[in-house]
Every structure is written in structure tokens, then in C-alpha cells.
Biopython code that builds the backbone (N, CA, C, O; Angstrom):
import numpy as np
from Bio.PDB.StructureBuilder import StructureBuilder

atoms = [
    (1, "UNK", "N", (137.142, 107.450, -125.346)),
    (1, "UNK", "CA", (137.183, 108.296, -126.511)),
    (1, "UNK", "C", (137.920, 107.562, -127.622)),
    (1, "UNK", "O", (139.056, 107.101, -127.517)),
    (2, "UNK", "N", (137.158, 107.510, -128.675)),
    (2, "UNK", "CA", (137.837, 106.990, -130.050)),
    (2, "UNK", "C", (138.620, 107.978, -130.587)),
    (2, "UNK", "O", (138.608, 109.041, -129.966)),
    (3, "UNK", "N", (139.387, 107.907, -131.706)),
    (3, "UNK", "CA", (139.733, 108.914, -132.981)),
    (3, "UNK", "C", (140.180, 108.071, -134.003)),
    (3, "UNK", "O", (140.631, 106.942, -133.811)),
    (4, "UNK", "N", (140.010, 108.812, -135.475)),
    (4, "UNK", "CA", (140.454, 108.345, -136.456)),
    (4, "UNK", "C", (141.367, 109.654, -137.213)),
    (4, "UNK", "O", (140.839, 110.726, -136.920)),
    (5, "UNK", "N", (142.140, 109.764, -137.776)),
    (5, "UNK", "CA", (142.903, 110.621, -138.337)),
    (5, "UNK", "C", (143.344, 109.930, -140.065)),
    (5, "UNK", "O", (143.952, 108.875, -140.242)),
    (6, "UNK", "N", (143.051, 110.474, -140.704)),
    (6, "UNK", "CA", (143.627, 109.586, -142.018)),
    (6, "UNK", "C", (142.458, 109.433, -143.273)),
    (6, "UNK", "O", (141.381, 110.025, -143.210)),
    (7, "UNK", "N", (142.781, 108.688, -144.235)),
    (7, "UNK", "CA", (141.922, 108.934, -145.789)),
    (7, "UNK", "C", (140.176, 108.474, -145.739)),
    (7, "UNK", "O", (139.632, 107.573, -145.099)),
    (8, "UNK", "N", (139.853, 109.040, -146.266)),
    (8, "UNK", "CA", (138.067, 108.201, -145.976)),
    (8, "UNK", "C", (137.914, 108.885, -147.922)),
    (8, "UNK", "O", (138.580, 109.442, -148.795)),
    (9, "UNK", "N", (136.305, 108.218, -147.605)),
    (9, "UNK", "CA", (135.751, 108.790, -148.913)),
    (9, "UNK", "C", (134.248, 109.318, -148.810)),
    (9, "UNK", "O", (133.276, 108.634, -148.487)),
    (10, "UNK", "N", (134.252, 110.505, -149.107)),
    (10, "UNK", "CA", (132.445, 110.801, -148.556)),
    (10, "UNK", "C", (131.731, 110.209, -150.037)),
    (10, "UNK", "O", (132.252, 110.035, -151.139)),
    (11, "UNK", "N", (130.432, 110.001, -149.601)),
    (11, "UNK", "CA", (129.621, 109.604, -150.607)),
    (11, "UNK", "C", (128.532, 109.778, -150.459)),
    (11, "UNK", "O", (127.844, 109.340, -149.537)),
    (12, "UNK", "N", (128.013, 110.825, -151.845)),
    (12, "UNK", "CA", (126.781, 111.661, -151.714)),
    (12, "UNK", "C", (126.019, 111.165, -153.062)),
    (12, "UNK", "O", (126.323, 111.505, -154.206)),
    (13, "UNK", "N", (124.863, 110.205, -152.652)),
    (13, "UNK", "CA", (124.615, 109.692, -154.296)),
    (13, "UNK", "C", (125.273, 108.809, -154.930)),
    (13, "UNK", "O", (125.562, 107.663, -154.588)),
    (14, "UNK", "N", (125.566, 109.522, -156.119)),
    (14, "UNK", "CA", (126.543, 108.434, -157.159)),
    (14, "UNK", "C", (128.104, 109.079, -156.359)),
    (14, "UNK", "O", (128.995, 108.464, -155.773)),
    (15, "UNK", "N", (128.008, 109.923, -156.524)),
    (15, "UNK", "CA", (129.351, 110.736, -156.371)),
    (15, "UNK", "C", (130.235, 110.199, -155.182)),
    (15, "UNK", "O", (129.666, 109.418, -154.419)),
    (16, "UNK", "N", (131.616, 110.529, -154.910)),
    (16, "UNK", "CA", (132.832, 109.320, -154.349)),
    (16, "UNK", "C", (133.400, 110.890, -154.603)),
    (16, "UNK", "O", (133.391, 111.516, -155.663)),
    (17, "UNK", "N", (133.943, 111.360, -153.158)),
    (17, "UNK", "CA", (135.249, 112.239, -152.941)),
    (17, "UNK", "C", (136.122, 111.957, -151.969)),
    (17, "UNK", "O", (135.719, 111.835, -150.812)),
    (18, "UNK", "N", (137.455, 111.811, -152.294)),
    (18, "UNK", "CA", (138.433, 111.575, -151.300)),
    (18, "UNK", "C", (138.277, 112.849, -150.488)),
    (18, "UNK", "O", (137.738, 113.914, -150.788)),
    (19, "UNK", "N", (139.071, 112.343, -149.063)),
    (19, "UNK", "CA", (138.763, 113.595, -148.324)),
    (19, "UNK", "C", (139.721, 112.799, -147.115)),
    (19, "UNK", "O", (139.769, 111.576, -146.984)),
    (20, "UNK", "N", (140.455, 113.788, -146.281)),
    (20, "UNK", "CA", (141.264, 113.813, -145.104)),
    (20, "UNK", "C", (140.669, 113.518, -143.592)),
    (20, "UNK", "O", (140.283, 114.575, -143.093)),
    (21, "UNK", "N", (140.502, 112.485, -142.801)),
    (21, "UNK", "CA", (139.399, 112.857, -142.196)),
    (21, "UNK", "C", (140.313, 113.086, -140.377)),
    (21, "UNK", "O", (141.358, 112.671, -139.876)),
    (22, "UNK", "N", (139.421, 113.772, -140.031)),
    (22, "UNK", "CA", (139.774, 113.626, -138.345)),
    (22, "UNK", "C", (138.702, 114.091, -137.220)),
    (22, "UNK", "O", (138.208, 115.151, -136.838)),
    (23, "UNK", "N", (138.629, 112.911, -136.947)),
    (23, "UNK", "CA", (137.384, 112.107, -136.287)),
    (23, "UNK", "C", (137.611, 112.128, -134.871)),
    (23, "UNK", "O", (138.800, 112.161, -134.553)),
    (24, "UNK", "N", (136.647, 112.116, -133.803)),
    (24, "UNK", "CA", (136.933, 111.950, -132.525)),
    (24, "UNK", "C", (135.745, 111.607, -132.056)),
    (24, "UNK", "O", (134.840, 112.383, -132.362)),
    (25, "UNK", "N", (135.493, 110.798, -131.485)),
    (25, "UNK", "CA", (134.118, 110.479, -130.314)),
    (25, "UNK", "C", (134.323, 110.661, -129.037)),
    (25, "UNK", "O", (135.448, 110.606, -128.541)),
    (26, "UNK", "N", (133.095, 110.931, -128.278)),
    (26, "UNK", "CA", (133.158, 111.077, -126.692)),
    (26, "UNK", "C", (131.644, 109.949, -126.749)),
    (26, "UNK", "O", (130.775, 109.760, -127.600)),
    (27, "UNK", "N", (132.001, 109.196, -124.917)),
    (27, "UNK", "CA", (130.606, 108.613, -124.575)),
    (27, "UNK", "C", (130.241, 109.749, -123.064)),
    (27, "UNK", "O", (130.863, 110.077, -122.054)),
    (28, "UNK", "N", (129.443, 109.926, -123.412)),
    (28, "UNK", "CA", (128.775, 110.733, -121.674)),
    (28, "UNK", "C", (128.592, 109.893, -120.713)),
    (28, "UNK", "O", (128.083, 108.776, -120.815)),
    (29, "UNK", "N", (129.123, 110.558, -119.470)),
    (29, "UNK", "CA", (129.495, 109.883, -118.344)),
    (29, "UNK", "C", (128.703, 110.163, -117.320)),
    (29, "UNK", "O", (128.381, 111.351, -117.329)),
    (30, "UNK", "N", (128.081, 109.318, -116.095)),
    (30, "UNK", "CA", (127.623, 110.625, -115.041)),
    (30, "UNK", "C", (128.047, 109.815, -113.781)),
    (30, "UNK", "O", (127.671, 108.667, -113.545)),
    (31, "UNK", "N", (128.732, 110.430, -113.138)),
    (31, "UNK", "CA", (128.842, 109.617, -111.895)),
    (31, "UNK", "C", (127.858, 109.696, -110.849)),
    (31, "UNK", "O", (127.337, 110.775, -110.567)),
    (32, "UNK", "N", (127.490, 108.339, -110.095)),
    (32, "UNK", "CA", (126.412, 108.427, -109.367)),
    (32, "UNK", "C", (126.460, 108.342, -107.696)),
    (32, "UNK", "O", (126.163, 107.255, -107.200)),
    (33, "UNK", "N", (126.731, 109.170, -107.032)),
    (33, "UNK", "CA", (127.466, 109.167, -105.239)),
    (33, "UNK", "C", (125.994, 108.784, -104.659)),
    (33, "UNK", "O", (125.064, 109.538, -104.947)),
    (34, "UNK", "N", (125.761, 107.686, -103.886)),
    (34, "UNK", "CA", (124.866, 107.333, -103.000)),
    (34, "UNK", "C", (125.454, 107.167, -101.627)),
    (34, "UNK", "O", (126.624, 106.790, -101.561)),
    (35, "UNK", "N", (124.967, 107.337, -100.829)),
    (35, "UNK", "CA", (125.370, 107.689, -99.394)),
    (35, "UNK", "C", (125.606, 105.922, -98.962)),
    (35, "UNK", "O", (124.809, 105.058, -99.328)),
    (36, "UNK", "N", (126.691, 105.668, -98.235)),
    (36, "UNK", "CA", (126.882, 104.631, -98.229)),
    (36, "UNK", "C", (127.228, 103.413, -99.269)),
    (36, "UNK", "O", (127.205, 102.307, -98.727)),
    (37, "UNK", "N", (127.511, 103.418, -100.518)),
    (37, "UNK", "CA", (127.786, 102.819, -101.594)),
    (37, "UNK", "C", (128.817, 103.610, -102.483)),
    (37, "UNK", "O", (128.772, 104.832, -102.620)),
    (38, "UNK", "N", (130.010, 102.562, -103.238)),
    (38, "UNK", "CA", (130.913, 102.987, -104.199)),
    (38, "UNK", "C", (129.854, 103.611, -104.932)),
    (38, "UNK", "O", (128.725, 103.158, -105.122)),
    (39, "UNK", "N", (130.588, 105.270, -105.530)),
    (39, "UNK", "CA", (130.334, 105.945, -106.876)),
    (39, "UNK", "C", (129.967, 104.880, -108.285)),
    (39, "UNK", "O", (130.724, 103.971, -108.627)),
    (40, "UNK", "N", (129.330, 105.043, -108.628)),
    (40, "UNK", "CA", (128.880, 104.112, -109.864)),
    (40, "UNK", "C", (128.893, 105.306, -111.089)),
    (40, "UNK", "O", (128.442, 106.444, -110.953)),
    (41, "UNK", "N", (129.621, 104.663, -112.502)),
    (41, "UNK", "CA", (129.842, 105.550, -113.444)),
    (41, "UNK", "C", (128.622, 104.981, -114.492)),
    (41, "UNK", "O", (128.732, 103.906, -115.083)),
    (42, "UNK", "N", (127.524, 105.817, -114.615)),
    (42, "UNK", "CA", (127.273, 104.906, -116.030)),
    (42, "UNK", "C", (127.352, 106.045, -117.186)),
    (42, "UNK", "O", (127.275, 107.265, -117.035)),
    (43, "UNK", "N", (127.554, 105.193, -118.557)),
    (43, "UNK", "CA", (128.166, 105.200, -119.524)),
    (43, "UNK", "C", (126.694, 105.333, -120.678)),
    (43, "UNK", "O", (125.869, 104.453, -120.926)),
    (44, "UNK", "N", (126.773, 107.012, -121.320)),
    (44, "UNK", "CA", (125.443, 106.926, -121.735)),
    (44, "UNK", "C", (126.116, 107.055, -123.372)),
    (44, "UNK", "O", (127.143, 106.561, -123.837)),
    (45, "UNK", "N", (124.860, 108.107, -124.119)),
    (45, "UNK", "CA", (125.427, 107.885, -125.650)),
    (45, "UNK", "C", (126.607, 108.596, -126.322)),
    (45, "UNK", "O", (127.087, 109.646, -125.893)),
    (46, "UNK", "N", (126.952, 108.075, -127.190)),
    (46, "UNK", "CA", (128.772, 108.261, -127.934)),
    (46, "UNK", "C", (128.259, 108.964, -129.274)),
    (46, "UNK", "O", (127.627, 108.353, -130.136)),
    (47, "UNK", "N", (128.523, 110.004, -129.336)),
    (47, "UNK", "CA", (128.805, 111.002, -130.564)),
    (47, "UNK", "C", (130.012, 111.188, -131.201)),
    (47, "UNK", "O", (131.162, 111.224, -130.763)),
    (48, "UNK", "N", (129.628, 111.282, -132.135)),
    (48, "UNK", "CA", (131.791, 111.925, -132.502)),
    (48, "UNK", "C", (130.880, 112.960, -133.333)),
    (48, "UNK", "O", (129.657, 113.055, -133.437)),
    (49, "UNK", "N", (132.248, 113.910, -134.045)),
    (49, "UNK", "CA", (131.994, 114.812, -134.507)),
    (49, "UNK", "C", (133.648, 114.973, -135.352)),
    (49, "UNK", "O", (134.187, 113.880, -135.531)),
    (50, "UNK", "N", (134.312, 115.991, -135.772)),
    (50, "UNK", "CA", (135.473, 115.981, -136.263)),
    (50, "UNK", "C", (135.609, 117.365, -137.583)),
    (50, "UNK", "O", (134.973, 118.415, -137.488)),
    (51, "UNK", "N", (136.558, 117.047, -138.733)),
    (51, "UNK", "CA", (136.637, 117.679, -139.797)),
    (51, "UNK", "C", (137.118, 116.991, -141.268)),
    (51, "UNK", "O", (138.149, 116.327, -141.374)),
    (52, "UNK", "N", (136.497, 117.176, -142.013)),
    (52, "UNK", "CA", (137.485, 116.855, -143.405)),
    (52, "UNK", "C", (138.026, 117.877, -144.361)),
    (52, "UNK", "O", (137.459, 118.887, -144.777)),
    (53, "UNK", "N", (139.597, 117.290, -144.717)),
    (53, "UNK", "CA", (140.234, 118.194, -145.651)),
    (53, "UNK", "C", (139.901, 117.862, -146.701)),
    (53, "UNK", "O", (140.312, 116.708, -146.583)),
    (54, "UNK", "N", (139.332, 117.893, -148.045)),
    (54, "UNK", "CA", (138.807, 118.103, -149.409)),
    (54, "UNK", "C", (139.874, 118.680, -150.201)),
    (54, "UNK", "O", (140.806, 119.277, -149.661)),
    (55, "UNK", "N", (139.752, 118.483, -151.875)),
    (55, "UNK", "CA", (140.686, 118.486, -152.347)),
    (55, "UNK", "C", (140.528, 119.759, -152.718)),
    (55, "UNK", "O", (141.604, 120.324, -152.912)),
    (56, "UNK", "N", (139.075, 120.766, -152.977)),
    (56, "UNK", "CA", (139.224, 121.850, -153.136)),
    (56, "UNK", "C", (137.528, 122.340, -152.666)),
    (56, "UNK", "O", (136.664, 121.629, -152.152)),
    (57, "UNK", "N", (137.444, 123.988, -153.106)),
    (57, "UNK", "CA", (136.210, 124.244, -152.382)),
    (57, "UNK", "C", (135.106, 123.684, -152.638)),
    (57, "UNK", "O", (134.103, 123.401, -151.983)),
    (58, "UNK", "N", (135.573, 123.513, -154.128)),
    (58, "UNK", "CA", (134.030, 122.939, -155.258)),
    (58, "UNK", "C", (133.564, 122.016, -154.269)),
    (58, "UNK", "O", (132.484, 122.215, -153.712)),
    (59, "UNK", "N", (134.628, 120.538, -153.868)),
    (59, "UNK", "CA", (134.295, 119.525, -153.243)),
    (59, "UNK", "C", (133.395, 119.661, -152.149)),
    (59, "UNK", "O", (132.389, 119.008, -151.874)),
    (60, "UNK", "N", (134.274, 121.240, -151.206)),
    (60, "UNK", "CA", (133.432, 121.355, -149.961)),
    (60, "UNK", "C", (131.883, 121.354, -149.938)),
    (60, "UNK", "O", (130.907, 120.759, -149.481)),
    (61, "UNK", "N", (132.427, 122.822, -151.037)),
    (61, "UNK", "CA", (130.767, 123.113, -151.308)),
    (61, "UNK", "C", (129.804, 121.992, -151.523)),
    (61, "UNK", "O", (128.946, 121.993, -150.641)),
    (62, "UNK", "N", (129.659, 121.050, -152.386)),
    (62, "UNK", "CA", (129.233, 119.775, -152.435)),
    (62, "UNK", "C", (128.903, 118.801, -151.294)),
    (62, "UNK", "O", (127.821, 118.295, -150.996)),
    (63, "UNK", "N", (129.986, 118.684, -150.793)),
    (63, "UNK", "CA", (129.448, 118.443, -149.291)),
    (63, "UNK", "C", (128.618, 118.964, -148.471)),
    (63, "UNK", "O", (127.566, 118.354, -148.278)),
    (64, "UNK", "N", (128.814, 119.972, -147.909)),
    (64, "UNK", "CA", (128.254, 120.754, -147.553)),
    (64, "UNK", "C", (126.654, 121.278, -147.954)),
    (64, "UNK", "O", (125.845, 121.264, -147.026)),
    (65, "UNK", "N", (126.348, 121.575, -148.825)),
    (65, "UNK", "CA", (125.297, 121.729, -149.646)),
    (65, "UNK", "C", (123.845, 120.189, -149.255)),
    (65, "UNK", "O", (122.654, 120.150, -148.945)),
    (66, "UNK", "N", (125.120, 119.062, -149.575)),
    (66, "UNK", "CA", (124.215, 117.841, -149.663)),
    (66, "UNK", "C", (123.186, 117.503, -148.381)),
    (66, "UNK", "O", (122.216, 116.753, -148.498)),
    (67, "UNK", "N", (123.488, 118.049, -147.384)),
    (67, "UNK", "CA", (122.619, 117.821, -146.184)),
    (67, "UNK", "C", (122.988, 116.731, -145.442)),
    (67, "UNK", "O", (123.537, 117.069, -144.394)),
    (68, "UNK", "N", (122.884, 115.477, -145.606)),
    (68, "UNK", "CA", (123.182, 114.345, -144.956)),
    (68, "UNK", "C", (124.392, 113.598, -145.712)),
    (68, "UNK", "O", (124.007, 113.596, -146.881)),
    (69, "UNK", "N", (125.600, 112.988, -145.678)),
    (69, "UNK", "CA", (126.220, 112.650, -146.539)),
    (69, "UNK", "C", (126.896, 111.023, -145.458)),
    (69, "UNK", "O", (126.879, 110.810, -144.246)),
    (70, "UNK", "N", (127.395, 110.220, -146.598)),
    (70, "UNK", "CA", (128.069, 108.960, -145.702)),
    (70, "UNK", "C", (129.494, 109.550, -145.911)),
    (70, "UNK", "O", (129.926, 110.455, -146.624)),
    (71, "UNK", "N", (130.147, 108.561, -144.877)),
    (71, "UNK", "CA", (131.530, 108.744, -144.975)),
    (71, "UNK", "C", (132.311, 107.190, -144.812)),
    (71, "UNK", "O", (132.158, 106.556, -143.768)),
    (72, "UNK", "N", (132.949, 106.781, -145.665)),
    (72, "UNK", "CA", (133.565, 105.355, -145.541)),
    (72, "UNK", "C", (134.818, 105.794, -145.488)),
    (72, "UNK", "O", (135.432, 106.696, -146.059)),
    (73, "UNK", "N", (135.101, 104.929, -144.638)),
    (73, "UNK", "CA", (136.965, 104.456, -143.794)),
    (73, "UNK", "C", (137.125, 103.511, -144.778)),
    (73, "UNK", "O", (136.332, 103.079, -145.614)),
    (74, "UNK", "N", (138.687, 103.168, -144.462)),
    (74, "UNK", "CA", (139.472, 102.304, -145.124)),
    (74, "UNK", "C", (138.358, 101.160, -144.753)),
    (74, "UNK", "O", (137.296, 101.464, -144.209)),
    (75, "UNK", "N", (138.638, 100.073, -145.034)),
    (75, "UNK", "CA", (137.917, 98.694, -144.563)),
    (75, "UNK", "C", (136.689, 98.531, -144.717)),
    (75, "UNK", "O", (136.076, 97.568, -144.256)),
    (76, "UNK", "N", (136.031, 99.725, -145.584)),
    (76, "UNK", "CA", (134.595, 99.865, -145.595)),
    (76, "UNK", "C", (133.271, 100.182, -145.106)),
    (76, "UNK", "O", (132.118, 100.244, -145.533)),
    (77, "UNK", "N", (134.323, 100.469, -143.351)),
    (77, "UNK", "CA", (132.973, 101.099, -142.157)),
    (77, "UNK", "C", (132.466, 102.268, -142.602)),
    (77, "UNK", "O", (133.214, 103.219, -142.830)),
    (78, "UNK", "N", (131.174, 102.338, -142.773)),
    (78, "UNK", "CA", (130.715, 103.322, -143.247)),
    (78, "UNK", "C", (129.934, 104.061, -141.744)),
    (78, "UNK", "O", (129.862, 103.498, -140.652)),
    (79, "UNK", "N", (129.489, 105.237, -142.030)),
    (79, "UNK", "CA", (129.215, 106.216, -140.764)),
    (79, "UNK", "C", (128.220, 107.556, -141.892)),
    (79, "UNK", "O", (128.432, 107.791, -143.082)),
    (80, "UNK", "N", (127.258, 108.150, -141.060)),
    (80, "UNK", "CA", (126.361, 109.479, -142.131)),
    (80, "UNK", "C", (126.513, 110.491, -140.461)),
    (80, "UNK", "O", (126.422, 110.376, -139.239)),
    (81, "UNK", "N", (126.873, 111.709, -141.835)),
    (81, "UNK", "CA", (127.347, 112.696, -141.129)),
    (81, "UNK", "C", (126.413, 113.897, -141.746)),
    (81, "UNK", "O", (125.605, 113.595, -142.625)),
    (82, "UNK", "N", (126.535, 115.527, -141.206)),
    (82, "UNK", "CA", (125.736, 116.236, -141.922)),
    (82, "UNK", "C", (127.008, 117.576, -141.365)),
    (82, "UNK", "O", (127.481, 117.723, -140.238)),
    (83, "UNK", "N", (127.259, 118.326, -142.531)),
    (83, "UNK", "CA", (128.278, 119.502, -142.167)),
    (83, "UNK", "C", (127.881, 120.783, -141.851)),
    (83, "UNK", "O", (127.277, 121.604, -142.540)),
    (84, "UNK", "N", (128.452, 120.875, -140.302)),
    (84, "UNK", "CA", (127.648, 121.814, -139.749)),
    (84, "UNK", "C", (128.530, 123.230, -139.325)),
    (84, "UNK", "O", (128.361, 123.921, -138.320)),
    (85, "UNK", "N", (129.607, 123.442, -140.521)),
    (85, "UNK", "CA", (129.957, 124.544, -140.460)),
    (85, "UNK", "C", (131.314, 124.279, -141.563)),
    (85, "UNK", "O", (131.670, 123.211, -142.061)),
    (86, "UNK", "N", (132.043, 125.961, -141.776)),
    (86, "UNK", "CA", (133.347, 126.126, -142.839)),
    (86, "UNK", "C", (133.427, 126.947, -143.114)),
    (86, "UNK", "O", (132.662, 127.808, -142.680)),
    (87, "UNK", "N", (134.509, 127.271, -144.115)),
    (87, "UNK", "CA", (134.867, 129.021, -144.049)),
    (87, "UNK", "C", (134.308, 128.871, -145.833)),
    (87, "UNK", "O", (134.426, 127.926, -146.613)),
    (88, "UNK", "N", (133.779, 130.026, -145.984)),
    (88, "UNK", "CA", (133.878, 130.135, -147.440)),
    (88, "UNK", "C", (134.643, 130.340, -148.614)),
    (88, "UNK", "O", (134.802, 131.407, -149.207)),
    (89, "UNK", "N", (135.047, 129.359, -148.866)),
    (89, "UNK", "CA", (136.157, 129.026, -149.754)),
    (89, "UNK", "C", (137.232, 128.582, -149.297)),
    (89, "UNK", "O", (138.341, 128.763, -149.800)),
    (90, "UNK", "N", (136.961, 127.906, -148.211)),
    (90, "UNK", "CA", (137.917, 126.804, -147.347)),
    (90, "UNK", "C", (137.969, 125.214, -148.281)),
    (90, "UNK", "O", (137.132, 124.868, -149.114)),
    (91, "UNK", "N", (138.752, 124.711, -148.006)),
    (91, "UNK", "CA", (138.874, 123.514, -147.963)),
    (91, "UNK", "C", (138.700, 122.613, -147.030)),
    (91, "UNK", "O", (138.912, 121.424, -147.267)),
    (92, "UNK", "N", (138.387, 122.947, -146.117)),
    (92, "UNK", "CA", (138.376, 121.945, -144.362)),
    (92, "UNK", "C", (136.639, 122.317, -143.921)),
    (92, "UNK", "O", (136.273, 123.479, -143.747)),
    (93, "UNK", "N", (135.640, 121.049, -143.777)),
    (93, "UNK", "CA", (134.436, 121.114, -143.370)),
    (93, "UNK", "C", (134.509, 120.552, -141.801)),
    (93, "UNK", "O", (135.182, 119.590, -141.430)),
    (94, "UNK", "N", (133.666, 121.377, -140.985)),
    (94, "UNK", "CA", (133.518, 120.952, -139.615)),
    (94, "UNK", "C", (132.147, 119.778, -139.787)),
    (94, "UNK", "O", (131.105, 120.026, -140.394)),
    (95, "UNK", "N", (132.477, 118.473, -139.081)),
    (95, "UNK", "CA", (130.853, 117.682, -139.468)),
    (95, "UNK", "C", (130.798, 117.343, -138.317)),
    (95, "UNK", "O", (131.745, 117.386, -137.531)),
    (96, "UNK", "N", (129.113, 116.770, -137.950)),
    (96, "UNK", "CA", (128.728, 116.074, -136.742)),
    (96, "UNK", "C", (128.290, 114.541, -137.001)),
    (96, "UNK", "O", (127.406, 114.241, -137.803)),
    (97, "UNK", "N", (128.664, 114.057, -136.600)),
    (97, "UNK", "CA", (128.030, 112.626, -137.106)),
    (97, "UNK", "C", (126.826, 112.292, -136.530)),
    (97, "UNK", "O", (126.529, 112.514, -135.356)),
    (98, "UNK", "N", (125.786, 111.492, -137.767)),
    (98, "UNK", "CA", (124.583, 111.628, -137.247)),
    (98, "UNK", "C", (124.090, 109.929, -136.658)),
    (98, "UNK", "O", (123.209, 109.592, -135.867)),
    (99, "UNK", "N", (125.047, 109.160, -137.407)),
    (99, "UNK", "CA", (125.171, 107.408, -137.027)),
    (99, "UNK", "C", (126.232, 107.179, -135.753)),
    (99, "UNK", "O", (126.964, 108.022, -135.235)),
    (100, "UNK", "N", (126.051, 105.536, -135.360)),
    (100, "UNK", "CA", (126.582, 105.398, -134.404)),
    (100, "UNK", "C", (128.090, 105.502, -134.808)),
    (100, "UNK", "O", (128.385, 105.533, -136.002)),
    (101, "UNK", "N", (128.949, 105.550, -133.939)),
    (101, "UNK", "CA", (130.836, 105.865, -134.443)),
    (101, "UNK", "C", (130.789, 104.721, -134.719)),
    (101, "UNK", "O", (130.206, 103.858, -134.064)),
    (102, "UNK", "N", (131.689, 104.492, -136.204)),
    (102, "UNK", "CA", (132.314, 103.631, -137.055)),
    (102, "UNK", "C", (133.860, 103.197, -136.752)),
    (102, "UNK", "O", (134.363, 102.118, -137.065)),
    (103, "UNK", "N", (134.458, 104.202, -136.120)),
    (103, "UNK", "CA", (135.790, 104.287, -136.723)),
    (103, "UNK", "C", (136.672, 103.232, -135.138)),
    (103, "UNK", "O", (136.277, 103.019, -133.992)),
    (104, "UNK", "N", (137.670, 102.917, -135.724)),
    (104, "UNK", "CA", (138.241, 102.303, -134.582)),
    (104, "UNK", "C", (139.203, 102.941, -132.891)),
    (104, "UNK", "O", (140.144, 103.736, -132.887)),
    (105, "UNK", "N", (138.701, 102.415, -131.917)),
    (105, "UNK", "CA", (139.148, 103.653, -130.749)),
    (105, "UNK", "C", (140.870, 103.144, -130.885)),
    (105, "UNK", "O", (141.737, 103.717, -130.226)),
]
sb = StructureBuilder()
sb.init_structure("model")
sb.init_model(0)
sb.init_chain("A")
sb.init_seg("    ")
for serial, (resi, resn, name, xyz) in enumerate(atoms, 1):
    if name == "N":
        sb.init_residue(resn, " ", resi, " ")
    sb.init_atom(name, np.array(xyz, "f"), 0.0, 1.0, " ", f" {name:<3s}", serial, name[0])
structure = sb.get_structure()
């Protein structure tokens, strides 16, 4: 499991909003018991998912609204996410990420 906690910038278009981010990935696991042989783990696909804090609703809304949006980390890793929930007139968006995880474990 990765996480990232800390500043990013979403980017929808032209448009550039700072935003708070906190990030987490999982990879799916399945363990495999064969009769006579060690358990074998294999290691399938890695999602993350997480939230961002925004500086106000307008921002959310914007987000939110846009459908697919990128999100860049410090260092420039970029990652596209799509927000799949929030309170109305919150500041904090729930997102799923729709690219492979960017962020560092």
C-alpha cells in the first residue's frame, strides 16, 4: 500500500487549483493453497482512491462538475482522477483514480 498526504494541483483544461491531497493505494492479493506446495501470493491490479481539500466550494464544484480531471504532485507526477462523491457546499472531494498510482509508497 502506497499513500501520499500533502499539496498537489488539479488541472482541468487551462485551469490550475491548489488542493490538499490524501491519497492511498491498495494492490489485490489472492493467495493460492495447492495441496502439497507453499501458498503462492499473486499480486493483481493497484487502485488508489483518496480526498482533496480545496480552497473553497466554487473550486469543488469545478472539480467535481469536470468529469475526468489530472492531478499533479510535487515533482510533476501526474495521475487522472474522476470525483465520485462530497457534501454540498463542502470543501473536501472524495476521488477515485482512474490512471495507474503516481504517488510515492
Amino acid at each position: 500500500m502506497s499513500s501520499y498526504r500533502g499539496e498537489a494541483t488539479v488541472v482541468i483544461g487551462e485551469a490550475e487549483y491548489d488542493v490538499t491531497a490524501d491519497l492511498h493505494s491498495d494492490t489485490d492479493q489472492v493467495v493460492i493453497q495447492s495441496s502439497g506446495r507453499p501458498a503462492e501470493v499473486l499480486h493483481g491490479l493497484s487502485h488508489w482512491r483518496g480526498s482533496l481539500d480545496v480552497e473553497d466550494d466554487g473550486v469543488a464544484w469545478a472539480i467535481y462538475e469536470a468529469g475526468q480531471a489530472a492531478l499533479r504532485l510535487p515533482g510533476g507526477k501526474t495521475a487522472t482522477f474522476h470525483a465520485r462523491g462530497g457534501v454540498i457546499g463542502s470543501t473536501r472531494i472524495d476521488i477515485t483514480g482512474t490512471s495507474p498510482v503516481s504517488f510515492p509508497a
